[in-house]
Each structure stands twice: as C-alpha cells, then as structure tokens.
N, C-alpha and C positions, 0 to 999 in steps of 0.2 A: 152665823158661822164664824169659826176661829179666825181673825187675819194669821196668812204665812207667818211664818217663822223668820223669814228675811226681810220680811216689810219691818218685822218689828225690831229685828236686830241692826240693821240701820237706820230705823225712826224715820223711811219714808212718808209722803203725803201721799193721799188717793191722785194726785195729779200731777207725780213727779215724773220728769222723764229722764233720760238719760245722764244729760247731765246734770240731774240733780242725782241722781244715783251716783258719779262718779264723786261729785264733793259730798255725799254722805258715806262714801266707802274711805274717803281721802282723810275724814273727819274723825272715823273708828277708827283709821289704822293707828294715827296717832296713840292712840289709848294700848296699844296691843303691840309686847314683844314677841317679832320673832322667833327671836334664841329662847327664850325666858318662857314661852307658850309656844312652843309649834303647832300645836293642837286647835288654841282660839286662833291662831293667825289661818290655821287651813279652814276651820269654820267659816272666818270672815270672808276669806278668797271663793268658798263658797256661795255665800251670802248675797257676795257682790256679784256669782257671775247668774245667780237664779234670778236676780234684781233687776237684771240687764235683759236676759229671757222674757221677762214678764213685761215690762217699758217694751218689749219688740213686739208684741201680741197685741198689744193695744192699738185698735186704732186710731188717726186722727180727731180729734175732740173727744175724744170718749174718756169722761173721768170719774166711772162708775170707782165707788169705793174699791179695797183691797179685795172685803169680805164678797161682794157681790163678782169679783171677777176671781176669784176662787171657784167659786163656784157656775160661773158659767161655761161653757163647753171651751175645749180649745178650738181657738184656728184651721184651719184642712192642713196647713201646711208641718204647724205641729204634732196635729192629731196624729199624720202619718208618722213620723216620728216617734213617738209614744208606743204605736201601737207595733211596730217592727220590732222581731226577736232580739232577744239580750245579745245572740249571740252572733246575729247578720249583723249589729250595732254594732259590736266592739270589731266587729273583723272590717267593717264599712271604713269604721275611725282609724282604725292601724293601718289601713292602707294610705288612708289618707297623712297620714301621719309619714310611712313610709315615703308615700311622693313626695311630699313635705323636705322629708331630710336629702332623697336623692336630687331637687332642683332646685332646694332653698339655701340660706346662710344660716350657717352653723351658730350663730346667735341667736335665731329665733325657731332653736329648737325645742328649747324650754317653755318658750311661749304657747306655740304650737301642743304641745304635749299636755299642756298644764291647761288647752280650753279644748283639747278631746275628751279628757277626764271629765271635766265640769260637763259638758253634754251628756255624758257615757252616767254621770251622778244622777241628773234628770230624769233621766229615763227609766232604769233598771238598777238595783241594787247590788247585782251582781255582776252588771256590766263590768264595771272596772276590774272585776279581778282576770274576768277573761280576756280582755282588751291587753291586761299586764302576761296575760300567759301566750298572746298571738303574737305581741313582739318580743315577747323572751324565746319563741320557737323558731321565731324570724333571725333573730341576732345567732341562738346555737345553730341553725342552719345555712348562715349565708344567703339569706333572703333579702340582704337591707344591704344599701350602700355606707360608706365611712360609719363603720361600726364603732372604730375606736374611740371615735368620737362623740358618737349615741351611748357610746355605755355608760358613762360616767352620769349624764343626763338620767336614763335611768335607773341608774343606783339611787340618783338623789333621790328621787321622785318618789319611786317604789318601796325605799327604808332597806336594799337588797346589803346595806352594814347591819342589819339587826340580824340576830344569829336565829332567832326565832322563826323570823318571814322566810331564811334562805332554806331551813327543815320543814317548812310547811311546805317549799316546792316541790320538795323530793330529789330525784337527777337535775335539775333544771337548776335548783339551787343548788348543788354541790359542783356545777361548772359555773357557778357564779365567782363561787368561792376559789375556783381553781384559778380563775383568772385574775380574780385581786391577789393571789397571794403569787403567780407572777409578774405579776407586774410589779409588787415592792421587790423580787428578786433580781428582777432585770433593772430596777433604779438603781440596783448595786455595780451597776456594771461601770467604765470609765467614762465620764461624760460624753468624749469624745467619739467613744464606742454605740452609746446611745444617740447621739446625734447621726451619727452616720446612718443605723439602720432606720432610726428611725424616717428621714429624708430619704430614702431609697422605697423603702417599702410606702409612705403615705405619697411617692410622685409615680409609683408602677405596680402598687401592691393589686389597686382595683381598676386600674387603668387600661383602656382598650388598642392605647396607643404600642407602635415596635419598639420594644425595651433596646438600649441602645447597647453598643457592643462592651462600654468601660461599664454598665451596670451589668449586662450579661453574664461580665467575668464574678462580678460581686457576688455570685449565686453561694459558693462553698461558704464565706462569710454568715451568708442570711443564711443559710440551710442548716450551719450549728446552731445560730442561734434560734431557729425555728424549731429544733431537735431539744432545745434546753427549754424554750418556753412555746411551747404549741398552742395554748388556750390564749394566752395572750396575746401574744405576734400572730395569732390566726386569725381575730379582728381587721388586721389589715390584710390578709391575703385571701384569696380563691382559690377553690381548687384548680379552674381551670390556667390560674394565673401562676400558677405554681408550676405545673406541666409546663405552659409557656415559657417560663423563666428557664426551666432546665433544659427545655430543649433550644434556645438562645446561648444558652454557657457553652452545651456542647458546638454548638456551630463556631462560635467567636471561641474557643479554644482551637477548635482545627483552621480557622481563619489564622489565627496569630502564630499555630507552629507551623504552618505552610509560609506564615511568612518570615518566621524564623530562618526555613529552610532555603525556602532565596535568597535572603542577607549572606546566609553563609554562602551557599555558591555563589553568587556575586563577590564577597568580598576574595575567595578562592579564586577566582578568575583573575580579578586584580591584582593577587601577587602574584599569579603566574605571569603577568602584561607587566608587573613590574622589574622581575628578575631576568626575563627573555628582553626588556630594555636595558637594564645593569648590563647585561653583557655584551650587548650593542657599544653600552658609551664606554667598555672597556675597552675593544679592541678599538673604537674612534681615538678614546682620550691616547693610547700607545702608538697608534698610527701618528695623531698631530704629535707626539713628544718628538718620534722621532724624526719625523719633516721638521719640527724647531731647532733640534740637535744636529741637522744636517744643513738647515739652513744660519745658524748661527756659525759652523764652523767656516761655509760659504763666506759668508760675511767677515771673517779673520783673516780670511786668507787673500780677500781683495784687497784689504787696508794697505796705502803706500809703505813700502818698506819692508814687506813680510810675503813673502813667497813660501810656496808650496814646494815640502822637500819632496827632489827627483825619485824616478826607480834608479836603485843601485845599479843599474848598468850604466846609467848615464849621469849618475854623478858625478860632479868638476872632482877634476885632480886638483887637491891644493900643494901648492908648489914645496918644492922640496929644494934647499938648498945644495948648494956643491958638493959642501960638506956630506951630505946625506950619505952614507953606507951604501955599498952596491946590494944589499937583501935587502932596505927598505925601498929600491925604485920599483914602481910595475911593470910588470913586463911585457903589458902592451904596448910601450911607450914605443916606435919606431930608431932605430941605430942601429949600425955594423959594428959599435962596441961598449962599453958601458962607460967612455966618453959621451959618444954621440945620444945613446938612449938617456945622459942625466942631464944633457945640451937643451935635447928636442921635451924632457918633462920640464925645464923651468921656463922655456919656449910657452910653452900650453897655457902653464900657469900664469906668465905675465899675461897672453891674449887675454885669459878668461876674466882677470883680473883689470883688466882695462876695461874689458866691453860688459862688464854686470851695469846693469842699469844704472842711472843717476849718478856715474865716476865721469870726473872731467881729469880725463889725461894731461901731465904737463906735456913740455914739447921732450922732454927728455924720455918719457913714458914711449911716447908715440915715435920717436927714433926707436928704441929699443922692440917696439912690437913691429916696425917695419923688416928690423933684422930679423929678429923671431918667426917673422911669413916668410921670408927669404929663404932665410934655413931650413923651414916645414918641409916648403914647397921642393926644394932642391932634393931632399929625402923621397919628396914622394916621386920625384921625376926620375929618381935613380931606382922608385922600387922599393927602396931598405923599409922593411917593418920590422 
C-alpha cells in the first residue's frame, strides 16, 4: 500500500513520534515561503497536523510501518470521529470554537481556528466549508462574543479579501463586504473620534454590566455613528445592548435636567437669602452711621473749652457798652428808665462774664460784680422789671 502523503512530505521514519514530527515540520518550513507559496505553506500546516493525528493513534511500542498502519483500522476513539456527519462535525468544532473565543485570549484565536480546520480536513471534505458558513451565520447573527475581533481572524483565514470566495457566498458575502468597506470609512474618521467610540462600545457594547451615567449620555454620539456605519460598529453591539443603552440615556438625561432644575431653584433661593440680607445690613449699616455721627458730635462737645450752644431763650446777653443806643438794649433787661435798664444789661454781662468757667477774676473784677448783685438785687426788691 501507498505510504500517506504526509509521511512522505515530511520524510518521516515508521517510528517517529511526536517530536520527531515537530523537527521534521521545523525542517520543511525552512524550505517553504509564506508570502511567496501560501499554497505549499498551507499544504505543509497540513502535513504537519495529519502527522501529529497519526503519532496520536499509535500505540506505546508499536512501530508497525507507515504503509501497514494505513491500513489498519482506526482507533474507537477516532473511528468515532470519522464516522460522525460532516455537518454535526463542523457545528461540534464552531461551537467549540465559539467557547473558545468567548472564555479565551484573543491571541490564541488564530491558533484555535486553524486546529478546528485541520480536524474538520481529516475528516470530511466538505467539512470545512460548512464549519466557514456556521460561524459566518453566527458572526451575521450575534451568536458569538467580541465579534470585532473574530472577524479579522476570519478574513485571514477564510480568503473573505478574495472577491471570488465573497460571490460564491451569496448574502453572506455581500455583508462581508459591507463591513470592510465600513470599516476603511470609519478610519476616516478623526483619531480621536475613533478612539472614543471605539473604547465605549468594546467596555459596554457586549457587556452585562450597568452602563454608567457619563456613557449613558454618550448614546446620541454612538447612535450617529452606528446610523453611518451599522455593519461595522454592529460587531460590537447587541440588540439587546442597544435597547439598554437608550433606555440608560433617557434615564440619566431626566437624572441631570432634574438636576439642572434644583441648581437653579437653589441658586434662586440664594439670591432671594441674599438681597432680603442686603437690606438688613442697609438699614444696620445707617443705623450704626448715625449712632457714630451722634456719638462723634457727643464726643466734641465734651472736649475742655467747647460747650454746647444754648436755646435761644437762654442765651448770655453779651454786654453791651454805655455807649450802646437805647434800640440796641433788650427789653427784658429790668429798669425804671433806660439809665437803669443799660446799668442792670452791663451788670448781667460783667456776672456772666466772670462766672463762665475757667475765668479767674482779678480782685478788681470781683469788686465790680459785688456791685453788679448789689444793684440786681435792689431792682428786684423794688419790683422794677
């Protein structure tokens, strides 16, 4: 019987095991470019992982040739395997796959994907294409977690740039295409602008957590631009996450003009509490001026030497000489003629003039006021006013 095809394309021995398989894969790669051969590169990835399959089936000591273990039965554990539908296989491996991306790290998505294949190639020949169309239904449908980040993975993978593969899918391909040519639209956008949606939508796009109230408000933002690019920013959102979101904006918009509306009545309040005080420290501040102004004058009028002028009825008569005119004397001045009434005004006058505070009489003074009471009093004993 023929040896496999991948015994001979890696120039295994009938008694190689695993890792001799890994330094006869490590050996070919060297020979084979990537870029330059995608073709023999994916052959070889092939090669190596049937290689690997085969080294697993073998048991302990057994180093029956290639050609005799070709042809001997499989294993129970493979047989089952082999013998399950093309199409319970590709949906078995997508799910797996799917667990895969929703509990795993986003670096070993590619790894993952690229050894459900290889299984999915063993088996059925047409596994793989169905396995590509159960997560292309999953991704258009919101079946799968961080989609945006599976899809690129799958483009690689699938050839979903070849314009050929994306019209043999039919619809499926033509949202393939909707979504890449969103996505160079929205690179157009300002960095700053992509960085924003982007960070909002991949921390709450698929998240089960309560969107918080500053992203709440974010919604009108993410909702134009969900309106401009829908195939694309729909990778990161849910339907139901969607509804959540907007009904989050409406709450935290009536949150923040309720609280709009008590700032201002509050601040309303304030000036009312501030002007009904203005008018308090007016009539205080005009009360204390005028206690200062009444007390300052207080304070003038005690200072030595500065007396407070009388009422006019009881202001001093200032003396009036001899000479004075009989119309300038007053006429309350007491006399029986206006001798005696201009006698008894310079009488008055010398008293008053003696006795004002802080005057020291000479003795000449104090002879002449002794006469001056003499005479008053002799008027008043007689009566004459």
């Amino acid at each position: 019987m023929q040896t496999p095809w991948f015994i001979e394309l890696l120039a295994l021995q009938a008694d190689a095991d695993e890792r001799a398989v890994k330094r006869a894969y490590a050996a070919r790669l060297k020979q084979v470019d990537p870029g330059a051969d995608p073709a023999g590169f994916a052959r070889l990835r092939e090669a190596y992982e049937f290689a690997r399959a085969w080294v697993g089936q073998q048991q302990p000591g057994d180093t029956a040739p290639p050609e005799v273990q070709a042809s001997m039965p499989a294993a129970a554990p493979v047989q089952r395997v082999v013998n399950e539908d093309p199409h319970a296989a590709a949906t078995r491996l997508a799910e797996r796959f799917i667990r895969r991306v929703r509990y795993g790290e986003q670096a070993d998505f590619a790894s993952e994907l690229e050894a459900c294949a290889a299984e999915l190639r063993r088996q059925h020949i047409d596994a793989p294409f169905l396995f590509e169309r159960i997560l292309l239904d999953a991704m258009m449908h919101a079946r799968m977690r961080r989609r945006a980040y599976v899809f690129d993975t799958l483009r690689a993978h699938f050839g979903w740039h070849e314009v050929m593969h994306l019209a043999s899918l039919g619809p499926a391909g033509a949202w393939i295409d909707a979504v890449e040519q969103q996505r160079q639209a929205f690179e157009t956008l300002p960095p700053l602008a992509q960085k924003d949606l982007r960070s909002w939508l991949a921390r709450h796009g698929e998240s089960s957590t309560p969107i918080p109230d500053d992203v709440a408000l974010a919604w009108p933002h993410v909702s134009e631009a969900l309106a401009r690019f829908p195939r694309y920013l729909g990778l990161y959102l849910t339907e139901a996450r969607v509804t959540e979101w907007q009904r989050r904006c409406a709450e935290a918009q009536s949150a923040a003009a309720a609280h709009v509306e008590a700032e201002a009545r509050r601040m309303k309040a304030y000036k009312a509490s501030r002007q009904r005080r203005s008018v308090s420290v007016n009539w205080f501040s005009r009360f204390g001026l005028g206690f200062l102004v009444l007390w300052v004058f207080h304070a003038l009028v005690s200072l030595p030497g500065v007396t407070a002028p009388a009422p006019s009825a009881a202001a001093p008569v200032a003396a009036v000489p001899a000479t004075t005119p009989r119309s300038h004397v007053a006429p309350h001045v007491p006399g029986r003629n206006e001798a005696e009434r201009s006698r008894a005004f310079f009488c008055m006058a010398t008293i008053d003039q003696i006795d004002a505070p802080g005057t020291q009489a000479t003795p000449q003074q104090a002879a002449d006021a002794r006469d001056c009471h003499v005479f008053l009093d002799a008027l008043a004993r007689e009566g004459v006013h």
